[in-house]
N, C-alpha and C positions, 0 to 999 in steps of 0.2 A: 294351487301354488305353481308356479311358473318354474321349468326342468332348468336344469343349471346344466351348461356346454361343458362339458369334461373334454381337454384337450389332450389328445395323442401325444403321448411321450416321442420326442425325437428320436430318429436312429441315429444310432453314434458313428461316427467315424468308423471304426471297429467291426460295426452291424451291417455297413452301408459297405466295405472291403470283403464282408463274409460274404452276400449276396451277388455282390458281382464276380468274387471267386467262384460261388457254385454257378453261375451263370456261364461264365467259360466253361467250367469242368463240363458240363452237360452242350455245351458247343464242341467244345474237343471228343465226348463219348459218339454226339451225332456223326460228326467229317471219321470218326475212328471207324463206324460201323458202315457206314456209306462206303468209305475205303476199303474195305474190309468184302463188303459184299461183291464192288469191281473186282476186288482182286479176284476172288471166286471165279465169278462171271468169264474174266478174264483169264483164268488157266483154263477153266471148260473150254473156251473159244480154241486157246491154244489145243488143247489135245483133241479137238474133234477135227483139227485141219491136219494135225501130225499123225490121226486116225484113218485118213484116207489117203496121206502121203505112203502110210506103213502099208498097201494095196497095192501099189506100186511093184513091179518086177523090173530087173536089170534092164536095159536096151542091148539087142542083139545085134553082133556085130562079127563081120566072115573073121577081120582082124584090127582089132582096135589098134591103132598107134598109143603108143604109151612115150609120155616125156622123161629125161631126166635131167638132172642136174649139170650143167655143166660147170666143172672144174676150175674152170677158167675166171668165170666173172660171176656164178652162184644161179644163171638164170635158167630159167626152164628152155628144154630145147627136145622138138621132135623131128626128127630124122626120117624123109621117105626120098623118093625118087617120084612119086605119080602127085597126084592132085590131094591139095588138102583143104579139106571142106569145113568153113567158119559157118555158125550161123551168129547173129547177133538178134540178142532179145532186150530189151530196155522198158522201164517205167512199170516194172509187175505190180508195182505200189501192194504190198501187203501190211497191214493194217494191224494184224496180229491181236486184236482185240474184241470184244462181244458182240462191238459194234456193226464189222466188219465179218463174222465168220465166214457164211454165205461167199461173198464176193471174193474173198482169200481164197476157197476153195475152188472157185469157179479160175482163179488166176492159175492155181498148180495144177489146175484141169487143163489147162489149155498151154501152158509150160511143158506139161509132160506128154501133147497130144503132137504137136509142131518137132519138141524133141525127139521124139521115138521114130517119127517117121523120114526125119531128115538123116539121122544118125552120124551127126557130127563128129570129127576130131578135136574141136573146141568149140565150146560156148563161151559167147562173149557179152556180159549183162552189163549194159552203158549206163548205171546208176538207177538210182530210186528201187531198189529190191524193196526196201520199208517204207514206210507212210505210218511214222507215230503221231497223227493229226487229232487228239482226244475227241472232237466233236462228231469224227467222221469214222473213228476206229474204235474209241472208248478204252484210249492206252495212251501213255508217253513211254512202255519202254523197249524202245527198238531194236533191244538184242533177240527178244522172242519174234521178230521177223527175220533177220539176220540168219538165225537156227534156224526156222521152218524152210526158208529156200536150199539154205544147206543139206538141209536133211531129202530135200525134195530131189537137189541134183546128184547127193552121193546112191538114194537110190535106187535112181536110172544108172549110176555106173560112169558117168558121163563127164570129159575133162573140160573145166570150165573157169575163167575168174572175171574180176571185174572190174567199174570204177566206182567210184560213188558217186551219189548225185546229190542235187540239194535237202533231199528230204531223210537222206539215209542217217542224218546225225543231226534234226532242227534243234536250237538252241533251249528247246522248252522237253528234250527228250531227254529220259534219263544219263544214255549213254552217249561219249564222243565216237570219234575217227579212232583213237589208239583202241577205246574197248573193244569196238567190233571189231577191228582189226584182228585181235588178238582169236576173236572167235574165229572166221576164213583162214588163221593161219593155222589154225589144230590141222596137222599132217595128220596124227593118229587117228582122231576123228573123223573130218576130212580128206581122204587125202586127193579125191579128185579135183581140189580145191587149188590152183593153179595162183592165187592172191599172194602179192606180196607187198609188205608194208612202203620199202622203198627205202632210200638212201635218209639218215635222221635229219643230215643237216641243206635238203629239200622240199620245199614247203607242203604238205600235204601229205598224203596216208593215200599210197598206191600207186607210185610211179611207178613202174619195171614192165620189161618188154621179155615176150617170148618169140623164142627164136622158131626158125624150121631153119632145116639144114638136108641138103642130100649127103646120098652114101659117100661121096669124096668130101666130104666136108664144108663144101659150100654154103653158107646162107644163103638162103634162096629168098627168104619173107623173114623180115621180122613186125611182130603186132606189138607198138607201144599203147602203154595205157597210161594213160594221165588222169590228174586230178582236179577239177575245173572247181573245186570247190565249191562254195556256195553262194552265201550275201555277201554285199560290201556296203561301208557309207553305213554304217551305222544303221542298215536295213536288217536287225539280226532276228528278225523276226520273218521275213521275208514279203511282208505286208505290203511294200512301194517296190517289188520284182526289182530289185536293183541288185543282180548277180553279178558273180565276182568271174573271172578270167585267170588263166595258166601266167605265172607269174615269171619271171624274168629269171629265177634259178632254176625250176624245172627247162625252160628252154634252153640254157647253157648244157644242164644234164642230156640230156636230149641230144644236142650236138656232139657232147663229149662221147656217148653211145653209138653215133652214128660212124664217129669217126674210129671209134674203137672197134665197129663192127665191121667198118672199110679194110682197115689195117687186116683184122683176120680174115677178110678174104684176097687179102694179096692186093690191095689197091683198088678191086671193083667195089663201087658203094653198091651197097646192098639196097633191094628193093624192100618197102615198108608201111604198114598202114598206120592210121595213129586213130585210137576210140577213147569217148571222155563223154562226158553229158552235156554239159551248159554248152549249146557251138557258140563257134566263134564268130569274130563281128566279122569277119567277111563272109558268112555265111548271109547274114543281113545285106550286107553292102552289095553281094553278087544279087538277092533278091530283090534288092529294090531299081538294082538297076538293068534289072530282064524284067520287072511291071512295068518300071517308066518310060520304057521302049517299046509298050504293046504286046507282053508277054511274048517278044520275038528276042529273038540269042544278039547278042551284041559281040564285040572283037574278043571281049575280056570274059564273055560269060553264054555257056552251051547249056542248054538245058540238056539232060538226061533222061528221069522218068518223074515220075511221082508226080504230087499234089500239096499245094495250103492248105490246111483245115482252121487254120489260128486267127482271130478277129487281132480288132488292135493293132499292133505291131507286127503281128506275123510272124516276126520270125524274134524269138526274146532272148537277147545275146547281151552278152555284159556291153557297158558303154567303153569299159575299161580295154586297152588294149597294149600288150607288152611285146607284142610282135612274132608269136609264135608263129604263124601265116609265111610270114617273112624270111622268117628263117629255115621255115621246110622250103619252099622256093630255093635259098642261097644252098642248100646242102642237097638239094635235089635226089632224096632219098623215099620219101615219103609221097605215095600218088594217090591216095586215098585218106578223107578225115572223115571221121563218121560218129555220130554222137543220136541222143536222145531227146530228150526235154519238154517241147515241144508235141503233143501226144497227137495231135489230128494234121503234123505235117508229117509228107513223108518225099517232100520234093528232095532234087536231086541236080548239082546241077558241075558243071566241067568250068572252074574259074584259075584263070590262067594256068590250065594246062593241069591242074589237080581237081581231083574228084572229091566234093563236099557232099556229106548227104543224110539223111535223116535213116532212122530203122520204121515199120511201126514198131507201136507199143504194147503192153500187155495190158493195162491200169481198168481195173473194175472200180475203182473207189475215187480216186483224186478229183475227175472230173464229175460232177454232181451229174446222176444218172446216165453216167458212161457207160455202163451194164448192158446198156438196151441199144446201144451202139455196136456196129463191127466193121462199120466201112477201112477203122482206124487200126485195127487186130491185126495183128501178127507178126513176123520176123523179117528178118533181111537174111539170105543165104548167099556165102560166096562161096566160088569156085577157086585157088588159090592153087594156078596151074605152077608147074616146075622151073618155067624161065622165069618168074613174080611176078608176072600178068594173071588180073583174075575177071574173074564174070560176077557181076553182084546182082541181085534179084530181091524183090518184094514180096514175101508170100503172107498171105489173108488165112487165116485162121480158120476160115468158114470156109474154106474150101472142102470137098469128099476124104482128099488124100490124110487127114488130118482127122484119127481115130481117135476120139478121146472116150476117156473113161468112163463119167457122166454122162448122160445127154450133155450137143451142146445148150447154150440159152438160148431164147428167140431174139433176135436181134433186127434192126431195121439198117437198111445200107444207107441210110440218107447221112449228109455231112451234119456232124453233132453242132456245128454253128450255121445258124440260118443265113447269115450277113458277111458269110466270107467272101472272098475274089480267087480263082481258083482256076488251074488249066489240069485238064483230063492226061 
């Protein structure tokens, strides 16, 4: 006798809402325990790099200059008579995640190996201290990089602040410009931490200059820092490099400072450098037009030292331009601009009459197997003599003078792009 087809009762409405409920609930226990496990992962990373920061001893010094406050207008100001020694370091790109620990260590390795032996009166960091790139650090949140350099510069002892750069607050990291802000401003914690948020109603997190002053009162240098921000155009990802440029109320502020720093010296404008990250387009514009001339100086543009290392472009400056350029020319205070970004340039070049110029960088991670690179390593050191005339210099990492803690890593000198155009 032939079996009769029994048909399966339908799920109901009801049954078919239960099921795809516990289908979520066990998607959301998955992303929960995954999360869960980075986070893990991710503090380990953090305390094995704040583990060899805390190995660290002070930087010795016959007599450190120490800042204070000035009265007057709130800003920092160091007082000598002799020469005062900047060093600038840019793009340490720390990572601060599981992903990253290795090369985060290898970056405070060599932060604290350049620092020690130079024995600065300020360190000036031209952006990208962090790198919360999840794919390449296995983090988005940028305040545990933020602390780690912190904690890296308070203990050397060492007076230092900075600007920001594009990567220090990307749009997919947990924190903004105001949160870290607020970390670099802990005095208590901090307090070799020379950072200041800046005026509310000027765009951006970190405008203010620090002064030097001789024993008669004089300014002698002042170091602005700006804030070049980040993307523009709807690039808020950073995907199509379409970076943003100093905006038209910081450069009024800027003037307003110059002129206020004029007045307190009796009418002499005061000598002045200006550091930021993103350079500016005539940092471009002088570059292309000392290539298109046979890598020879033209009326408007002297080369100084350095080298390209960047395919492409070259040299990756906002398209956007508010005339900050312009207006250090018209106020003729400022004879030195100097920024980051840019990690395998470190040209340099004299365009009308002001000195434009790259630092190296520190970056173990940003550039896909950068690590293994060092032609691109190290600082820029100036000399920042008493009349405000200074001597600036390139120094390479891998030099002997340059004791660090770790072994350093083996590295190869060659330029990290094969296809660059490039003068010695």
């Amino acid at each position: 006798m032939a079996k009769t087809k029994t048909k399966k009762p339908k799920k109901t409405a009801k049954q078919k809402w239960t099921i795809f409920g516990k289908v979520i609930m066990w998607i959301v226990i998955v992303i929960a325990i995954i999360a869960a496990v980075i986070a893990t992962m991710n503090a380990i990373s953090v305390k094995s790099t704040n583990n060899f920061i805390s190995t660290i001893n002070a930087v010795e010094y016959d007599n450190q200059l120490k800042p204070a406050v000035d009265e007057k207008d709130g800003y920092y100001t160091f007082t000598t008579d002799k020469d005062f020694k900047v060093v600038q370091l840019s793009d340490v790109h720390i990572g601060a995640g599981f992903m990253s620990t290795k090369k985060d260590i290898m970056a405070a390795n060599a932060v604290e190996a350049m620092v020690r032996a130079e024995k600065p009166d300020l360190v000036v960091v031209t952006g990208d201290i962090g790198y919360p790139v999840p794919f390449q650090s296995g983090t988005l949140n940028n305040k545990n990089a933020a602390k780690i350099f912190a904690n890296l510069m308070e203990k050397m002892g060492v007076y230092w602040c900075l600007t920001y750069g594009n990567h220090d607050t990307e749009a997919y990291s947990f924190f903004n410009r105001a949160d870290i802000s607020k970390i670099y401003s802990n005095k208590e914690k901090y307090p070799h931490c020379l950072f200041q948020s800046g005026p509310e109603d000027v765009d951006g997190y970190g405008n203010y200059p620090i002064k030097v002053k001789n024993s008669a009162g004089k300014i002698t240098q002042v170091f602005f820092m700006v804030d070049s921000h980040s993307y523009t155009d709807g690039d808020y990802f950073g995907a199509l490099w379409k970076y943003d440029c100093i905006h038209k109320n910081q450069i009024d502020w800027y003037e307003k400072n110059v002129k206020a720093f004029t007045e307190e010296n009796g009418g002499e404008v005061p000598k002045s450098m200006m550091f930021f990250h993103i350079p500016i387009q005539e940092m471009q514009t002088a570059y292309y037009e000392y290539r298109d001339n046979g890598f020879k100086d033209t009326d408007r543009v002297k080369y100084v030292y350095g080298k390209t290392g960047e395919s492409g472009k070259v040299v990756y400056a906002s398209d956007k331009n508010e005339g900050m350029f312009e207006k250090i020319k018209e106020l003729g205070s400022t004879k030195g601009v100097f920024f980051g970004h840019d990690h395998t340039n470190n040209i340099s070049f004299m365009y009308d009459g002001i000195q434009l110029g790259y630092s190296y960088t520190v970056d173990y991670l940003a550039y896909m197997g950068i690590y293994q690179y060092g032609l691109q390593r190290g600082c820029a050191v100036m000399e920042v003599h008493p009349d405000g005339t200074y001597d600036r210099t390139l120094e390479n990492y891998y030099q002997d003078k340059y004791k660090s803690i770790n072994e350093k890593e083996k590295v190869t000198m060659k330029d990290y792009h094969s296809d660059l155009v490039s003068r010695e």
